[in-house]
N, C-alpha and C positions, 0 to 999 in steps of 0.2 A: 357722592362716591359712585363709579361704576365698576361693579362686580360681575367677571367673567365666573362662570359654573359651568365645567364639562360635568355631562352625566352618560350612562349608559344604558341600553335595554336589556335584561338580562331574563336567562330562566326563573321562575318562582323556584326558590330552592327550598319550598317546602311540599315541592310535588318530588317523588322516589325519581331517581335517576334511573335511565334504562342505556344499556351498553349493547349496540345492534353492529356487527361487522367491527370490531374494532372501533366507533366510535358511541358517542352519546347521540341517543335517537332524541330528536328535538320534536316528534313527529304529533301533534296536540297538545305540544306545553303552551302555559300561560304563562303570558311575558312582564315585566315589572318592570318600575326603574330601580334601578341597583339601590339599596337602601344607603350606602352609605356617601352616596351620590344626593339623594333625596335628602339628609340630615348635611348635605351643604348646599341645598337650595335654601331649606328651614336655616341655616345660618347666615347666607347672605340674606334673608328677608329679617333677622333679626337686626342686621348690621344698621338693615337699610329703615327703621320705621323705629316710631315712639309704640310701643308694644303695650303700654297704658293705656294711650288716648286710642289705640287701634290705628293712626296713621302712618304714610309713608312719609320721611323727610323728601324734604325738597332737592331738587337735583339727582337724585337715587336715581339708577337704572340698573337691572339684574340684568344677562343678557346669557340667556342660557345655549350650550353648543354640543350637539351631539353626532357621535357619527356611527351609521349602522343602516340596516333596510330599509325600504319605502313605507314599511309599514309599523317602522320604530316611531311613525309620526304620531301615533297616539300615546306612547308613554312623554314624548316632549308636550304634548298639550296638557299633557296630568302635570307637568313641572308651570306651565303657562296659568291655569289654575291656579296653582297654590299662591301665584302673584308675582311671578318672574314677568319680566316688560316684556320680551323677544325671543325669540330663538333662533339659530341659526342650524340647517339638518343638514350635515356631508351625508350624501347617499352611496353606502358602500354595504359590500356584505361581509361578513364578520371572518371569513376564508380570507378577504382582501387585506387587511389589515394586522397589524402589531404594532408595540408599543414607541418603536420608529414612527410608524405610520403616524399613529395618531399623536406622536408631539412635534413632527413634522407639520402636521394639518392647524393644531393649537398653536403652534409657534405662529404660523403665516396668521392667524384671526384675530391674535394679540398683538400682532402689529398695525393691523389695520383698526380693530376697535380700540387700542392701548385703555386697557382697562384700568384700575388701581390696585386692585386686590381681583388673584383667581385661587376661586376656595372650590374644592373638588372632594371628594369621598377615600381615606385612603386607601381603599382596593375594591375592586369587581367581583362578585360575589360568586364569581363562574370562576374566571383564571384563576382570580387570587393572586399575581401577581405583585400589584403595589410596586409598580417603577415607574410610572405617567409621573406621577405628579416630582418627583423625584430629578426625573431626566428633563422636564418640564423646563426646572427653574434652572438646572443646569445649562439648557442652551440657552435658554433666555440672560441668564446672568446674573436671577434675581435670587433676593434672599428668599430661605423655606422656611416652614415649619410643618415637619409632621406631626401626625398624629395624635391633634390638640382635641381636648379637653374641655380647655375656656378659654374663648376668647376676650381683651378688651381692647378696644379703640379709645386711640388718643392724638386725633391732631392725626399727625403722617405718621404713627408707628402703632404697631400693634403688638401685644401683649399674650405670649400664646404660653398654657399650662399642656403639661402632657405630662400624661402618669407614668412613671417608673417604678422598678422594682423599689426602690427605696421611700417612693414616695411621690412630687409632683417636681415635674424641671417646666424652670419659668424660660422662654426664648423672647427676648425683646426684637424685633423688625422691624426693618424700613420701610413703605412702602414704594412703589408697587415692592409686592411678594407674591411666593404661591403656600396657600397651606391647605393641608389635607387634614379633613377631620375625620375622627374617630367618636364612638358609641356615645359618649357621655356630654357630648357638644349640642345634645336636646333637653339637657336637664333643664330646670327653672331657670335659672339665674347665670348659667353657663356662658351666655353671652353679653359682651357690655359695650355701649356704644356710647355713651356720654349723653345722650337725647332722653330712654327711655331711663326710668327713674330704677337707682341701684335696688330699692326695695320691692320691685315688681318682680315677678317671678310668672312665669309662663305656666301651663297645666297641662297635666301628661308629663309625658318623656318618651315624644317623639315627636314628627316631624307633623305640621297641620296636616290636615283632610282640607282637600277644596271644596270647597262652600257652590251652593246650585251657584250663585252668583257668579262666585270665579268659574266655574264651570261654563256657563254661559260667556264669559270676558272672554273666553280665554280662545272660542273661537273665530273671534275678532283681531285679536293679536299677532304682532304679523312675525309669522315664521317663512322666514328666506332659506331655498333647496340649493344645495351647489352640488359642488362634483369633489374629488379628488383633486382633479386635476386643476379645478380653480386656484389650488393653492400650492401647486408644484408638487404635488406629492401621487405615487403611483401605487395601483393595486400588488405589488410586490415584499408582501414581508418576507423578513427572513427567517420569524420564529414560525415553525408550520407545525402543527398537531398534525405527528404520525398513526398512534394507536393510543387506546384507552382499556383498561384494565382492571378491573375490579379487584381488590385485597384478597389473603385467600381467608376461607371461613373462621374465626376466631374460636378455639376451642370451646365447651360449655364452661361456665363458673365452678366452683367447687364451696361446699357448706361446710365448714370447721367450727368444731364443737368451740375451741376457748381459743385467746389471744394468745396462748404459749405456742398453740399448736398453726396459729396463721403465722407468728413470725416465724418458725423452724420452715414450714413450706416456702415462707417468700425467699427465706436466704440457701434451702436446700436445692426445691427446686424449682424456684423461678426466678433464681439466683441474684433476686433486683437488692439485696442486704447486704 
C-alpha cells in the first residue's frame, strides 16, 4: 500500500503568542510538525508494518509532502525519521499560500504518485482551519472520512470510527480515500491492518519519537524540492490575514459562599440559566 501524508510546520503552540503591528510576531519561535499531522504519519506507519514483530510489510511506501519555507526541511526530516520512505518539499512561504493553494499543489502530487490512501491530520494547529483535507477529496473525487478515531483495513476498504456526541459513527470506504485524523488515532489498539496481530497494543498515546537510527536514515532519504509552479499552482491566495487581535481582558472570578447563591448569580447575572 502507498500512503500519501501532507504535513505542515507550524509554531510550538506552547510558547505565548505575541501580537506586534497587527500581526503575530513569529520573531524566535520554535517550529514543529503540526501534531495532528504527526499522529497521521504514526498512522500510516501503523497501516504500513507488523507492529509486533517491529517490521515493515512488504510493498509499503509512506511518501510524505509538505509545503512551506526552505527551512521547514527540518521538520520533514523529523517525519523521515520516524520512518516515512520520501518526501516531497513545495518551497513556498506561508503569505503565498491557502487552502486553494495547497490542494491545488496535493491534487497535482496525487496524480502523479496515485497513492492508495492519503491520511492527513484534521487541522493545523495555527489556522485551525480544517478544509485541506475536506476540499482534498472533493476535487479528487474520492471518498473521506474525517476525524477518525480508529482505523481498520481490509482488502480495498477501510473502516473509520469517529466520535460523536452520541457515541462512535462507523464510515465504511473505498479506497483510494482521504482521511483525516483526530487525537485518539494514537491510542493502542486504534489502528488495524490485518498484518499486525488484533491483540498487540502499541505504548504511549502518541505518535513514536525517532530513534538515533531513524535519525541517522533519514538523512539518507531522498527528499525532492519543487516549486509552486511545478504543479501549476501560484503564490496567489485569496484567503489573506488582514489583522490579529487579541480578546479583551476577561473579568476576575468571583467566590460564592453556597450553590444557592452560584445559581441566582448565573441566572441573575450572567444570565447563562
Amino acid at each position: 500500500m502507498k500512503i500519501l501524508v501532507p504535513v505542515k510546520r507550524v509554531p510550538d503552540p506552547t510558547q505565548k503568542a505575541k501580537i506586534k503591528d497587527g500581526h503575530i510576531d513569529l520573531t524566535g519561535a520554535s517550529w514543529i510538525v503540526n501534531t495532528f499531522d504527526e499522529y497521521a504519519v504514526e498512522t500510516a506507519l501503523r497501516l504500513s508494518e507488523n507492529g509486533e514483530a517491529a517490521s515493515r510489510n512488504a510493498g509499503s511506501e509512506i511518501v510524505v509532502v509538505s509545503i512551506g519555507p526552505d527551512d521547514a526541511a527540518k521538520e520533514i526530516r523529523t517525519t523521515l525519521a520516524m520512518g516515512a520512505d520520501r518526501a516531497i518539499h513545495v518551497v513556498a512561504n506561508d503569505s503565498e499560500i491557502d487552502s486553494l493553494v495547497v490542494v491545488k499543489v496535493l491534487s497535482a502530487i496525487i496524480a502523479a504518485e496515485k497513492p492508495d490512501l492519503v491520511v492527513m491530520g484534521k487541522q493545523a494547529v495555527d489556522g485551525d482551519a480544517n478544509q485541506v483535507g475536506q476540499m482534498l477529496a472533493g476535487k479528487l473525487g474520492w471518498p473521506q472520512a474525517t476525524f477518525a478515531a480508529s482505523i481498520a483495513l481490509s482488502d480495498k476498504t477501510l473502516t473509520v470510527g469517529r466520535e460523536v456526541d452520541g457515541g462512535v459513527e462507523y464510515k465504511k470506504v473505498n479506497l483510494p480515500a482521504v482521511v483525516t485524523v483526530d487525537l485518539r488515532i494514537v491510542s493502542p489498539k486504534a489502528v488495524q491492518n490485518g498484518v499486525t496481530p488484533a491483540s498487540f497494543g502499541y505504548s504511549g498515546e502518541g505518535a513514536r519519537l525517532p530513534s538515533l537510527k531513524g535519525i541517522m536514515a533519514a538523512k539518507k532519504k531522498p527528499l525532492e524540492t519543487k516549486k509552486l509552479a511545478d504543479y501549476g499552482a501560484e503564490p496567489k491566495p485569496v484567503i489573506r490575514e488582514t489583522t490579529v487581535t487579541l480578546p479583551p481582558p476577561r473579568p476576575p472570578g468571583q467566590i460564592v459562599a453556597d450553590i444557592p447563591t452560584l445559581v441566582k448569580k448565573l441566572a441573575e447575572e450572567a444570565k447563562v440559566l
